[in-house]
N, C-alpha and C positions, 0 to 999 in steps of 0.2 A: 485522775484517780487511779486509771489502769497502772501510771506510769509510777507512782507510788506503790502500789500492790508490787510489782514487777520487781520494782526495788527492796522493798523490806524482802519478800520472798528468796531474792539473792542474796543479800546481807546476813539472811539466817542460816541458808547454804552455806557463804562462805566461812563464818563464827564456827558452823560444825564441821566443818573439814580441813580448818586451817587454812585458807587462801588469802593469805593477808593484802595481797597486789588487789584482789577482787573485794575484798573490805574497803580497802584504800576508794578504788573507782564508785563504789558501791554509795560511800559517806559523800563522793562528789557531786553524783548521779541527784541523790535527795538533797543535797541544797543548792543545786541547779534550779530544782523544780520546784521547791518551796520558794527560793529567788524571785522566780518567775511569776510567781502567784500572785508573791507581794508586788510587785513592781509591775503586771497590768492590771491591778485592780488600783493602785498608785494611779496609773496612767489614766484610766478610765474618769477617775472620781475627778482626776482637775479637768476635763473636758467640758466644753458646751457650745451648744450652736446656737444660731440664730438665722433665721429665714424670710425672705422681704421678696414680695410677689410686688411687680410693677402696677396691676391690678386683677379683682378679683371677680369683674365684669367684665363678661366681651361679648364678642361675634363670632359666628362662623367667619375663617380669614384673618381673624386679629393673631398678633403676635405678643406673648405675653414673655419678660424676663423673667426667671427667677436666680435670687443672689442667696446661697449658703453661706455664714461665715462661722468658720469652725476656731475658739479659742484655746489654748492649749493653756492652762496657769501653773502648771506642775513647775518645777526647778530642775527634776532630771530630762534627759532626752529621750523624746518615743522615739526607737529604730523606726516603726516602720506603723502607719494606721491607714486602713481599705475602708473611703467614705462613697456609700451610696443612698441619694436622696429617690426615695421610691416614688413610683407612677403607677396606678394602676394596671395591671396586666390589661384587662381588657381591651384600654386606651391605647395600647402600643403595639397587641401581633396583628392585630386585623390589617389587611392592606389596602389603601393607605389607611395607614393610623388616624385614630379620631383627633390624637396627640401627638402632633410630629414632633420629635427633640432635637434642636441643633445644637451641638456643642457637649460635651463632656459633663454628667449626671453621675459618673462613678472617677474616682481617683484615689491613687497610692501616693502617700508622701511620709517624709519624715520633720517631726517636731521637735524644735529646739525646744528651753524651757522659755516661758513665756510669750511663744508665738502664734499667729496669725494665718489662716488659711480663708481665701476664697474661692470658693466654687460659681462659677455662674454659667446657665444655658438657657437660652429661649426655646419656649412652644407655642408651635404653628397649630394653633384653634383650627383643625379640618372639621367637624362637626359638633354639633351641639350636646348641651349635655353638662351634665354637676361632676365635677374632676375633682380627687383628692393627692395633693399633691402634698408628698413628703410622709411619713415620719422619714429621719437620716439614721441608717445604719450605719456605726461605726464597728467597726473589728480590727483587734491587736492582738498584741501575743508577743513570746519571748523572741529572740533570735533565730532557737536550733527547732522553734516551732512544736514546743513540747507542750504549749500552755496557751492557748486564745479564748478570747472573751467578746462577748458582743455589746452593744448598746444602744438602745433607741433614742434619741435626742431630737430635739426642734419639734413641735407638735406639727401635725400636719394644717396646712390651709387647704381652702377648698373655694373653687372657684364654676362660675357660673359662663356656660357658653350659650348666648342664646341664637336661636335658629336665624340663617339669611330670610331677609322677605323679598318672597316673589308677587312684584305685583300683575295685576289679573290684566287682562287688556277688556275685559267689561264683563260686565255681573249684570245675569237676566234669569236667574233662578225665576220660573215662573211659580206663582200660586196662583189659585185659584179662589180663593179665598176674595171675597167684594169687598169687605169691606176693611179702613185702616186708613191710612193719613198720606199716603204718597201717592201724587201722580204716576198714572200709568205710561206709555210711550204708545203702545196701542188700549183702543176704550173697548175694553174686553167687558168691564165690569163699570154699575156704577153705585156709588155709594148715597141714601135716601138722606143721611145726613149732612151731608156739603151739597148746598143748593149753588151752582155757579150762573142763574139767569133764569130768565120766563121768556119762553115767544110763547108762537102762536100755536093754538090748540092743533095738531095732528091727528087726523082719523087714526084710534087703535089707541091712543091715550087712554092706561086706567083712570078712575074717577079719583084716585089718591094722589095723580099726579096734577090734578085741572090746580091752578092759585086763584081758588074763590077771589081774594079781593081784586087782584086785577082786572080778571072776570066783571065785577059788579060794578067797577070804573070805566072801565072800557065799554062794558055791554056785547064783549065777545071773549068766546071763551079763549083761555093761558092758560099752557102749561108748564110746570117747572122742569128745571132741565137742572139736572146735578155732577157731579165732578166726578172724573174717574179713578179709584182709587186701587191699592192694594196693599198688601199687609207691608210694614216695615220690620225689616233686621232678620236676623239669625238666630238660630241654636243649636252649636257644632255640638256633634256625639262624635266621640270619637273612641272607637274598639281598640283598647293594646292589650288584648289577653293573647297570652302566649302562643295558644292552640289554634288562633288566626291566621299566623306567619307561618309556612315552612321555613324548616332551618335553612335549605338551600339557598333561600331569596334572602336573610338576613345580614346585615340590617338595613339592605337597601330599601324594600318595602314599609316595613316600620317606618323609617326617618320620613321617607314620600310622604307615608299618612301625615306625620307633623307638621310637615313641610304647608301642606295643600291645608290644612286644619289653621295654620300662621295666615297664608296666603288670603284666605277668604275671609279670614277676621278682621284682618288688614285695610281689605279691601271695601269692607262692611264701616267699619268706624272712623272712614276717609269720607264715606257718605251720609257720614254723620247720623247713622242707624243703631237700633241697638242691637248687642252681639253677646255671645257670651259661648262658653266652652264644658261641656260635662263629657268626664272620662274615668275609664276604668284604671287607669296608669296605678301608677305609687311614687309618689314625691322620694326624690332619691336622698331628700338628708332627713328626710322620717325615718326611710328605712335604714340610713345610716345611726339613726340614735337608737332604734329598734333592734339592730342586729349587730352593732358596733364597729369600727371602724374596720375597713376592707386591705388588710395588707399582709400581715404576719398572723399566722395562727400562735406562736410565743409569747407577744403580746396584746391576743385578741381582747382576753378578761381583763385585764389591765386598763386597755381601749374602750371597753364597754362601761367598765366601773366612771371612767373619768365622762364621759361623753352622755351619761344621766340612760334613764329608761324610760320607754311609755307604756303603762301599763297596756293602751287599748290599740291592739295589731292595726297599723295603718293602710295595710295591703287590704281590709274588708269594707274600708270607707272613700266613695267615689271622691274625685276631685272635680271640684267645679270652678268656678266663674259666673253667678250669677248672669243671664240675660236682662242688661240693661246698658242706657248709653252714661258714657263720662271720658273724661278727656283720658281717664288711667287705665279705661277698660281694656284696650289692646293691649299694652305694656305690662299688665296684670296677666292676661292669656300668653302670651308671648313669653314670658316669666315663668308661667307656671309648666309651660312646654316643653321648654331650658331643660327641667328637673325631671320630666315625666320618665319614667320607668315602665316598662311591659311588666305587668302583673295577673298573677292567675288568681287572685280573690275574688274577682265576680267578671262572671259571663256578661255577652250584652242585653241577653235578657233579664238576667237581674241587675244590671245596670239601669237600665228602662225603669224597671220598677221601681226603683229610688229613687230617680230623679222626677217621676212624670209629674208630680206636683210642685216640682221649681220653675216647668216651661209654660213659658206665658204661650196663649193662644192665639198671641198676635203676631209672632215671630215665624219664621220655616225653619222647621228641624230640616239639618242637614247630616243625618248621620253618615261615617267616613268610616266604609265595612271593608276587608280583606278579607273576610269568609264570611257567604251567606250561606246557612243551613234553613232547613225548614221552621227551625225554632225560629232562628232569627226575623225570614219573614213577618213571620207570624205577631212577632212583640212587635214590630216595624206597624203590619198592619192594624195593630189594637190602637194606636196612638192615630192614623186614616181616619179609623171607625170612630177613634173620640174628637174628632172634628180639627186636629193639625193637619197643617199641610206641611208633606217629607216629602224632600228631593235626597233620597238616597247617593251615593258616590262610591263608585266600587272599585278596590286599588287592587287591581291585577293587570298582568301584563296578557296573559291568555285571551285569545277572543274565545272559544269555545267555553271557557271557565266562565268570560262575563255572561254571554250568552245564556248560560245555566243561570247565574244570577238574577241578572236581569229576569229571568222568565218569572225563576218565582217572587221574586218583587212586583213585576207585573201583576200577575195573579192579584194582588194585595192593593192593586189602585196606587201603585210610584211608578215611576218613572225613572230608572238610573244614569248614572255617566258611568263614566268609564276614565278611569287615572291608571294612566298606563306608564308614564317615566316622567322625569322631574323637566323635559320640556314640554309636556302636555300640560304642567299645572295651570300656564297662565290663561289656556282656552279652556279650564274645566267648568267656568260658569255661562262656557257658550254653546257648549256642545251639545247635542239631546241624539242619544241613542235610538230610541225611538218617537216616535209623532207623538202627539199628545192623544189623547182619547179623550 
């Protein structure tokens, strides 16, 4: 538009002073530009893409293709078109990239009429996580570069990276809790309801253990002997509000929490326990249909309109995984892990408070804290006081820091570990910080 202004403004110049040479250039100038106008938006409009993700499931470690194919159906020739298929920024300054690219993501070419481009580059899955790959920005223009246009083309796909599983080298979360359906390994406890046999009566027998009838058959006294039991399964809490993490540590501490939160659920529903997952996170393609797609501010309202709304903000509603066993239970946790987002909508104390009537009283809460404040204890110990038994897990790398932790969790009747880097995860269900009390 400048370049039009620029041009009439001289054309009126030169009409009032006579400069026929600069009239002459003047009439060239404006139908250069108007040329130009028609002919990349000519060019734009016979354009389109197409995009084919090898797949839209992985792992941490998978390599995924992706194939561009850019058609050109116009009759005249584009000089010259700059395509780049977008990647979320996030995904690619951090080092190493959560998204490694091999291979060429941006290129300059020229189009005959009716031709054919392909673009194609692999990504190296280095950590988990919901990836939006693509929209393609196309951009053209005339020759003498008087006149460029942009275009968003191929919708974007979105693909799912789920966390590696580390497995544990043994799981001995102790509870304290008597009663529940598993064999113990030591008889700490025993349960009144699973009788495993009768001998003979032992001085110090209550009169609730004697088994009258054998008693009456015998004509000496029996008493029952019962099986040792203790509670089965999990129920991971796991903290990702923002104010948990320092930025310095990020995102190695976050991903750790996920990592050990995989790892013990893993490990949990291999023993055929039941398990299940409550968190403060925010599922990243809610908050993708909520805030609309993450790439261009140009075409964000465009992005949002197509990509629907939800009315009710997803960042205020915990994500869970029911505590319960089934074959889909890990792969449902594991899934919903993939997606999770650190979110500042609720604290862990009010996390606690929404969920505490989803945990069953037969499981051990294992909440998974990167900052224990005094609150936090404190909601920690109300769920003590309501008759769970927690084994807290604290993801620092500080011992002074855990130390602090640990004290006031103490305080509060737990007990904590200590997840200190992604080789301590597999010994974090053996470790005990301190003795039991």
């Amino acid at each position: 538009m400048r370049w039009v202004l620029g041009a009439a403004i001289l054309l009126a110049l030169s009409f009032a002073f006579g400069l026929g040479l600069m009239t002459y250039a003047m009439y060239a100038l404006v139908a250069v530009i108007l040329g130009s106008r028609v002919l990349v938006r000519y060019w734009l409009r016979h354009l389109s893409a197409t995009r084919h993700v090898s797949h839209v499931d992985a792992e941490e470690g998978d390599t995924i293709t992706v194939a561009l194919t850019i058609r050109y159906s116009g009759a005249i020739p584009m000089p010259w078109v700059l395509v780049e298929d977008l990647l979320p920024r996030h995904a690619v300054i951090t080092r190493p990239p959560a998204l490694e690219v091999d291979g060429k993501r941006i290129f300059l070419a020229m189009l005959w009429p009716r031709a054919t481009k392909l673009l194609s580059y692999r990504i190296h899955c280095n950590r988990r996580g919901y990836y939006q790959i693509g929209p393609a920005v196309l951009e053209t223009g005339d020759v003498f570069g008087l006149y460029k246009q942009f275009k968003m083309i191929a919708e974007p796909e979105f693909i799912t990276v789920e966390p590696a599983i580390i497995p544990l080298d043994g799981f001995d979360l102790v509870s304290k809790r008597p009663l529940g359906e598993i064999k113990m390994q030591s008889r700490l406890f025993e349960d009144p309801s699973r009788i495993a046999g009768i001998r003979r009566y032992q001085l110090g027998d209550p009169l609730n253990r004697i088994h009258w009838a054998s008693t009456a058959r015998t004509g000496q006294l029996h008493s029952k002997q019962y099986e040792a039991t203790c509670i089965a399964g999990v129920s991971i809490i796991l903290d990702l509000h923002p104010d948990s993490f320092p930025v310095k540590d990020e995102p190695i501490r976050s991903e750790l929490a996920i990592k050990c939160a995989v790892a013990i659920a893993n490990s949990v529903h291999l023993m055929d326990q039941q398990v299940g997952i409550f968190t403060n996170s925010v599922d990243a393609a809610q908050r993708m249909k909520y805030e609309g797609w993450d790439f261009d501010a140009r075409t964000r309202d465009a992005a949002r309109k197509s990509a629907g709304r939800i009315d009710r903000d997803p960042r205020l509603s915990p994500q869970k995984v029911r505590t319960k066993r089934g074959a889909h239970q890990f792969q449902q946790i594991r899934h919903m892990m993939a997606r999770s987002e650190k979110n500042e909508g609720l604290t862990l104390p009010s996390l606690l408070l929404e969920i505490e009537s989803d945990l069953p009283r037969d499981a051990t809460v294992v909440p998974i804290l990167s900052k224990v404040t005094p609150e936090v204890a404190m909601a920690l110990g109300n769920l003590v006081r309501g008759g769970y038994a927690v084994a807290p897990i604290v993801n620092c790398w500080d011992e002074y820091e855990f130390a602090q932790a640990a004290g006031m969790l103490l305080a509060e009747r737990m007990v904590a570990k200590q997840l200190k880097s992604l080789e301590t995860i597999s010994q974090i269900c053996q470790e005990q910080a301190y003795p039991l009390f």
